[in-house]
C-alpha positions as CSV (number, residue, x, y, z in Angstrom):
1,X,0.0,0.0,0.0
2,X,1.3,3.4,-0.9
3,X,1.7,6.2,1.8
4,X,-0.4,8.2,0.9
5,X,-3.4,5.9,0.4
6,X,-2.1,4.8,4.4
7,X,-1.9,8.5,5.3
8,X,-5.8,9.1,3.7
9,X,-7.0,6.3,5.4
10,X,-5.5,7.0,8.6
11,X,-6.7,10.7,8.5
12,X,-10.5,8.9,7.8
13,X,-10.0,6.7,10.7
14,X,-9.5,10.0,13.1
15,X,-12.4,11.4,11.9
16,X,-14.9,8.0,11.7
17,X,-14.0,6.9,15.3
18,X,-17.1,8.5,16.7
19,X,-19.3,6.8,13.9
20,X,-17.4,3.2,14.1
21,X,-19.9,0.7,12.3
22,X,-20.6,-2.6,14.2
23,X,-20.1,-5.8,12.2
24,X,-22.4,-8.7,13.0
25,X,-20.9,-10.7,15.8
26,X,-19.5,-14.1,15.1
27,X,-21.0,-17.2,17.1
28,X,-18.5,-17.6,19.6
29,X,-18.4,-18.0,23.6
30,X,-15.6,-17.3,25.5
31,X,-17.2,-17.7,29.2
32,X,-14.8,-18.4,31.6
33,X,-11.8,-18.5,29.1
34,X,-8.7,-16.7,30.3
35,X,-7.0,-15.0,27.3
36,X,-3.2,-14.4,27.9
37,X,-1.6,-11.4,26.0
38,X,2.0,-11.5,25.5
39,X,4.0,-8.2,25.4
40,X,7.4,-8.7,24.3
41,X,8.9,-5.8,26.4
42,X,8.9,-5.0,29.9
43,X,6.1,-3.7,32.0
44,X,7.2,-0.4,32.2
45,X,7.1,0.8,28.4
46,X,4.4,2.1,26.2
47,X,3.7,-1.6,25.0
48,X,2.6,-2.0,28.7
49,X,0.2,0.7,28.7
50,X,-1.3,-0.1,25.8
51,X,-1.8,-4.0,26.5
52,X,-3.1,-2.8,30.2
53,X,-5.7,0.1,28.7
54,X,-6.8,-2.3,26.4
55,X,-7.0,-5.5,28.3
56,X,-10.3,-4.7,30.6
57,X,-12.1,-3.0,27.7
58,X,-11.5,-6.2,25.4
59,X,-12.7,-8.3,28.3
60,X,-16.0,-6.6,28.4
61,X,-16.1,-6.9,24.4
62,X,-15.8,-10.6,23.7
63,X,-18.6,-12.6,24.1
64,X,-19.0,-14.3,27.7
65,X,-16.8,-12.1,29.2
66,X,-13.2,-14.1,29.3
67,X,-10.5,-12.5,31.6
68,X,-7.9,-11.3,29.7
69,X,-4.6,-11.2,31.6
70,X,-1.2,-9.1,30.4
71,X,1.7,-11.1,30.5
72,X,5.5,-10.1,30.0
73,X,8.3,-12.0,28.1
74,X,11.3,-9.2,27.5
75,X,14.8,-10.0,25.6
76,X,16.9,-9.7,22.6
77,X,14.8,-6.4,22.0
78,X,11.4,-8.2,21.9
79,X,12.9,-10.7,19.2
80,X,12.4,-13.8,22.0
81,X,8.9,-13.3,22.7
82,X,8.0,-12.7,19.0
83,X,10.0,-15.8,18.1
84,X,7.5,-17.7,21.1
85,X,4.5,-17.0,19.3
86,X,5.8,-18.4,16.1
87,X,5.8,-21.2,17.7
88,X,2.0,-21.4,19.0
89,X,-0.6,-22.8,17.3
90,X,-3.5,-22.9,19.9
91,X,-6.2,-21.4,17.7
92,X,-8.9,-21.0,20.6
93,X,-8.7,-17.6,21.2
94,X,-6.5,-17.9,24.5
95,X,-3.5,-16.7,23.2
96,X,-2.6,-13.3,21.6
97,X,0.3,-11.1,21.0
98,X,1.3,-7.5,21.0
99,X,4.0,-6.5,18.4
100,X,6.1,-3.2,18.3
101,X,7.9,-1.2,16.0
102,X,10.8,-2.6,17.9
103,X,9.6,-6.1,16.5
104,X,8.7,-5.0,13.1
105,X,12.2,-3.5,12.6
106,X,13.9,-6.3,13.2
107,X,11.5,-8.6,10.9
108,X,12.4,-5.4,7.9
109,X,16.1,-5.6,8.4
110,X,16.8,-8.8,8.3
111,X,18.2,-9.2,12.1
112,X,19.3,-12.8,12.1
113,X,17.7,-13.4,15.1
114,X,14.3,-13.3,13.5
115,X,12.7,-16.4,13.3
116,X,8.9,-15.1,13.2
117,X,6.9,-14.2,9.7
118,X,4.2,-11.2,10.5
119,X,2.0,-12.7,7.4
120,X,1.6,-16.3,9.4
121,X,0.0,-14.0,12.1
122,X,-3.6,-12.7,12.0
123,X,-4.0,-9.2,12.9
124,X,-7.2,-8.2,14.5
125,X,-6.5,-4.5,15.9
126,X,-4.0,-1.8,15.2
127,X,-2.9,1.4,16.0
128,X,-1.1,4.3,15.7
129,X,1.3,6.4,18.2
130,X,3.8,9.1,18.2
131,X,7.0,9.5,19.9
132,X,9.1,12.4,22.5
133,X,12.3,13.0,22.8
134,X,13.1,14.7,25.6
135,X,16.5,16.4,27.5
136,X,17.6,16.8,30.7
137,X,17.3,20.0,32.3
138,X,21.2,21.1,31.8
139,X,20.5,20.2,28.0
140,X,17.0,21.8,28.1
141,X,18.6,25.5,29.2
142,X,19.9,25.2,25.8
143,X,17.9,24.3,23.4
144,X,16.2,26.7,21.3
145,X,14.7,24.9,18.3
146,X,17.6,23.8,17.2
147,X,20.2,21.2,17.9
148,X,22.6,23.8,17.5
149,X,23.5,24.7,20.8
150,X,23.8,20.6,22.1
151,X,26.1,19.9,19.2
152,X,29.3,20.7,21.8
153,X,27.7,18.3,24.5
154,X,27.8,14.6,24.8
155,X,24.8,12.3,25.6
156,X,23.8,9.3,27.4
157,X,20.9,7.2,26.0
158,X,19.5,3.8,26.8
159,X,19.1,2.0,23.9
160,X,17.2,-1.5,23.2
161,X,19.1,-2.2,19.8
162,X,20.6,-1.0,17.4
163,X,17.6,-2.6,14.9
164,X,15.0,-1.7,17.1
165,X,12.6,1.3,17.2
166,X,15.2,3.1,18.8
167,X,16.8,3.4,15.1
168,X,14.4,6.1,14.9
169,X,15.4,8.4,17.5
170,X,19.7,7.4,16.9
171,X,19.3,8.7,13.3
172,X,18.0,12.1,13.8
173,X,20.3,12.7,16.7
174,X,23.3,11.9,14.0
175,X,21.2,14.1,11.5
176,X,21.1,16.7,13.4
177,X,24.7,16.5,14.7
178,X,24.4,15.5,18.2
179,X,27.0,13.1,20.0
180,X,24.8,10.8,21.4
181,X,26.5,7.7,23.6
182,X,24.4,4.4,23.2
183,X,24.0,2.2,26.4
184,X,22.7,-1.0,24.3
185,X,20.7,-4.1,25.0
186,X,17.6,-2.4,27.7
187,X,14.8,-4.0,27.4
188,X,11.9,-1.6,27.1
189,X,11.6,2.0,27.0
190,X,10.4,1.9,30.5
191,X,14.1,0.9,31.3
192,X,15.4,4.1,29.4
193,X,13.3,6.0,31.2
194,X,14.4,4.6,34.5
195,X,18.1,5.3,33.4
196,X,17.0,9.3,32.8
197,X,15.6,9.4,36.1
198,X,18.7,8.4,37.9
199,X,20.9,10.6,35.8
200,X,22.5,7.5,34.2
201,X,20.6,9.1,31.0
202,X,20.9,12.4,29.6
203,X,18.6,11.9,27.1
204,X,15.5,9.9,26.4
205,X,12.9,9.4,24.2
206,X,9.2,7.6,24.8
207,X,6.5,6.5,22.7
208,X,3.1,8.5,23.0
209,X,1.7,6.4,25.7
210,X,4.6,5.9,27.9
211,X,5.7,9.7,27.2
212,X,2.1,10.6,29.1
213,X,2.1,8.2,31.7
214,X,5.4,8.5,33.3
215,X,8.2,11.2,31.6
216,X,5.7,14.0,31.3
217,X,5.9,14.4,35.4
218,X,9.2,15.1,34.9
219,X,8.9,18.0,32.8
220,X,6.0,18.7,35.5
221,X,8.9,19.1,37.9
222,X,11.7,20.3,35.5
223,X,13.4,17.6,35.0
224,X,13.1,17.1,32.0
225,X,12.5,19.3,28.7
226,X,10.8,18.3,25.7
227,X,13.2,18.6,23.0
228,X,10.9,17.4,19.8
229,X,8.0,14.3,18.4
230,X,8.6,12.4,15.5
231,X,5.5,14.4,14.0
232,X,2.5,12.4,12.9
233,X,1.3,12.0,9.0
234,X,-1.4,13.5,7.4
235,X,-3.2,12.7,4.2
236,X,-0.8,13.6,1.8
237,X,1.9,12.1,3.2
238,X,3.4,15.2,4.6
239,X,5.0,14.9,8.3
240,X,3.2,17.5,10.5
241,X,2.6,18.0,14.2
242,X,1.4,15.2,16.3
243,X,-2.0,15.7,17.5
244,X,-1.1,14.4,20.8
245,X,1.2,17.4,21.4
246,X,0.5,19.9,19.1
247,X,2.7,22.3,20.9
248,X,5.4,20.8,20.4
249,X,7.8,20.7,17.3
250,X,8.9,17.9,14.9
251,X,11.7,16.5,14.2
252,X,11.3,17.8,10.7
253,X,11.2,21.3,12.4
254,X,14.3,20.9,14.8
255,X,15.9,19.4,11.4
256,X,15.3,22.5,9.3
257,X,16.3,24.9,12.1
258,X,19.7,23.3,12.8
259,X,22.8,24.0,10.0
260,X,24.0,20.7,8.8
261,X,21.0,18.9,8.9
262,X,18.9,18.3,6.1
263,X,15.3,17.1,5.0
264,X,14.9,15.5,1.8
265,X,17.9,12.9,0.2
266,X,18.7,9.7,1.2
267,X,19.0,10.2,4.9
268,X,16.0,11.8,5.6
269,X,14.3,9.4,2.8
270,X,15.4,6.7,5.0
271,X,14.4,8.0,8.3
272,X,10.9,8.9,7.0
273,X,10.2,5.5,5.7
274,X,11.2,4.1,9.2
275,X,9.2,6.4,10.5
276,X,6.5,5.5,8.3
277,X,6.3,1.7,8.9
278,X,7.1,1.9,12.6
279,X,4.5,5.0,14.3
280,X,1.4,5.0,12.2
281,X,0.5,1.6,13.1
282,X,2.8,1.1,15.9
283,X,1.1,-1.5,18.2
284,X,-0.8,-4.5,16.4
285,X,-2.8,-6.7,18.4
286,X,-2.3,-10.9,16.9
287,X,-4.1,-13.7,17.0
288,X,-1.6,-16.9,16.5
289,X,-1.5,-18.8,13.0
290,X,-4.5,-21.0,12.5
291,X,-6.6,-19.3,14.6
292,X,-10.1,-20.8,13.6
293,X,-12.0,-17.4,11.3
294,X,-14.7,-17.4,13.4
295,X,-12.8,-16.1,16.3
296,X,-10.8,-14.1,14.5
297,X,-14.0,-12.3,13.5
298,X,-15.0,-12.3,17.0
299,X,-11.7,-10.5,18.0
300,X,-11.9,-8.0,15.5
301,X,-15.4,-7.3,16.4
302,X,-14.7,-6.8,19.9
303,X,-12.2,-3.9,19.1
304,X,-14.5,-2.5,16.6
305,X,-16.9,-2.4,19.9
306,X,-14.6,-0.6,21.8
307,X,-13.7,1.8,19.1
308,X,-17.4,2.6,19.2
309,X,-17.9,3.3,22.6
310,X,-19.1,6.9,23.2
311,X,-16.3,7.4,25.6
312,X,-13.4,5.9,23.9
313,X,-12.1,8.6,22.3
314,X,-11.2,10.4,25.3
315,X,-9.9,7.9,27.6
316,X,-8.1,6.6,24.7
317,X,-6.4,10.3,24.4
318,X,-5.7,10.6,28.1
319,X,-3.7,7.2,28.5
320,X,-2.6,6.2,24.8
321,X,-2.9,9.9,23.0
322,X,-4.7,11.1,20.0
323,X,-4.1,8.3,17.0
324,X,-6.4,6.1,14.9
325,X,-7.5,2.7,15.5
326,X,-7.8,-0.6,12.9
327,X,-9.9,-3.3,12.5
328,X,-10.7,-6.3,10.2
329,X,-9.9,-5.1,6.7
330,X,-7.8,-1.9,7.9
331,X,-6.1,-3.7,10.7
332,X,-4.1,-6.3,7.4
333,X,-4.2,-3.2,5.9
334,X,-2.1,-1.2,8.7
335,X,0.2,-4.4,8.9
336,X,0.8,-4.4,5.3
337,X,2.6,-0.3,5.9
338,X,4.1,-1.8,9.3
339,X,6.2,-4.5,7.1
340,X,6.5,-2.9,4.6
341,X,10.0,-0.3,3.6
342,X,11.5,0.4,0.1
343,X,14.7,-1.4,-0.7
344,X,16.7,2.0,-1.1
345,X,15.6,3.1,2.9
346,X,16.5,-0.1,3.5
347,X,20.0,-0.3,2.2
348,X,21.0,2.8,3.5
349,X,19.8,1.8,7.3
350,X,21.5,-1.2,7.0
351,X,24.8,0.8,5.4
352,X,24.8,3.1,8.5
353,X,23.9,0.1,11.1
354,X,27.3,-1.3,10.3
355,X,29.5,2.1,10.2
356,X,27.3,3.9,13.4
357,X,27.2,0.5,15.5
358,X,29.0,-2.8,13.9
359,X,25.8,-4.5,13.1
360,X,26.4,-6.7,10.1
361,X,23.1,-7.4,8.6
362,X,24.5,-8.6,5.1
């Protein structure tokens, strides 16, 4: 799918949420099933948050009412628990799985420890999120808009992998000149975080939902400064400002107000197609392979529920921000963007994995 038929749709899912057609509900009963959801990160990051906001309301979806019970299998940057639901094959409904950009990255780069195939899996919700980077206060005194002003300081930064989501956030630090240490091999963002709060960390960066639960009471106490978001897409493909944080600017802004640092060419093609298959449809919600249809249907018809309660909207924005949510059709749809980067974007990445970090994809 192009990005800018992605973008258009994703523009018509912000603006349908409140009118979110019901399908007809498949003949299924899960009473007194327990449903465990794996989250291949720890229980501290934005994966977290979004398994936990949407765990209770998926309960109360499904038919009979199963418990639906978040569990936690970190490592090798969410790689091992991705490579654990390969392996399962209990169609029942009782087993689901959260991915991440930090697991779709991976699966695009060819990081030989993949052993999992997105299109065995069957999707049955989606969504979107956004991303803040963020200084420390020292930092923060400086910055003006620009990176110009940090390009004489060295950073700290707790990093999953190199291959990871994280990519995202390392390459526009290098774009825009910055001298940013890596501490490697975390294993969620919630970790980073943890690092920034004890000063091991002098910089930081959080997806949407992690961002509002824990880091933005730092900048509450001035600890922390918002520095930039990755920006969100609109439906022409153009990066603008996330809707979550409207006041803040994008990278693409920081980018164009600091010398040296560039927006269009290969780098910045690169980034934005990272960008691209890793925020807009960010967090996908998996049924194992050979899931019987039927309760496949009945999954995606419970999200569709929630995404049509009259409250959803806002409590969605208050604990996950202001993105668009998939189902069915434009839940394969999402994935399809998720897994999907041209060969150029890729070849550069994986030219400037090996000379930035020694990570030999080829």
């Amino acid at each position: 799918m192009k990005l800018n038929s992605f973008a258009r749709r994703a523009a018509m899912a912000v603006a349908a949420a409140a009118a979110f057609a019901l399908p007809a509900q498949a003949d299924v009963d899960m009473s007194g099933k327990t449903i465990e959801w794996t989250i291949p990160f720890s229980e501290t990051g934005g994966s977290a948050k979004w398994a936990n906001f949407f765990a209770p309301l998926l309960s109360e979806a499904l038919p009979g009412n199963p418990t639906v019970v978040v569990k936690f299998m970190p490592g090798a940057g969410s790689t091992k628990g991705a490579n654990w639901f390969q392996k399962q094959k209990n169609g029942d409904g009782t087993v689901m799985f959260g991915s991440s950009g930090s697991t779709q990255f991976p699966y695009l780069l060819g990081d030989p420890r993949v052993r999992y195939e997105y299109k065995d899996w069957e999707p049955v919700m989606a969504s979107g999120t956004g991303g803040v980077a963020y200084l420390n206060a020292e930092a923060g005194a400086k910055f003006d808009g620009s990176a110009n002003n940090l390009k004489d300081m060295t950073f700290i930064y707790g990093n999953q992998g190199a291959t990871r989501l994280d990519l995202i956030p390392a390459l526009a630090w290098k774009m825009l000149g910055m001298n940013v240490e890596h501490v490697l091999g975390i294993k969620g963002r919630g970790d980073g975080r943890k690092m920034f709060e004890s000063g091991e960390a002098t910089i930081d960066y959080q997806t949407s939902s992690g961002y509002l639960k824990g880091s933005s009471a730092m900048v509450e106490a001035g600890k922390a400064v918002p520095m930039m978001t990755w920006g969100s897409i609109d439906e022409n493909g153009d990066i603008v400002r996330d809707p979550t944080f409207p006041d803040m600017p994008t990278f693409k802004e920081v980018c164009e107000a600091t010398d040296g640092c560039e927006t269009s060419g290969a780098e910045w093609d690169a980034w934005k197609a990272f960008f691209v298959a890793g925020f807009p449809s960010q967090k996908i919600a998996f049924l194992p392979a050979g899931t019987d249809p039927e309760i496949v249907e009945t999954f995606s018809n419970a999200f569709a529920k929630i995404a049509a309660r009259h409250d959803f909207a806002e409590i969605s924005a208050k604990r996950l921000g202001k993105y668009p949510m998939y189902t069915g059709a434009d839940a394969k749809a999402a994935l399809g963007t998720a897994i999907s980067v041209d060969a150029d974007a890729k070849d550069f990445v994986v030219g400037w994995l090996k000379d930035e970090f020694g990570v030999e994809l080829k």
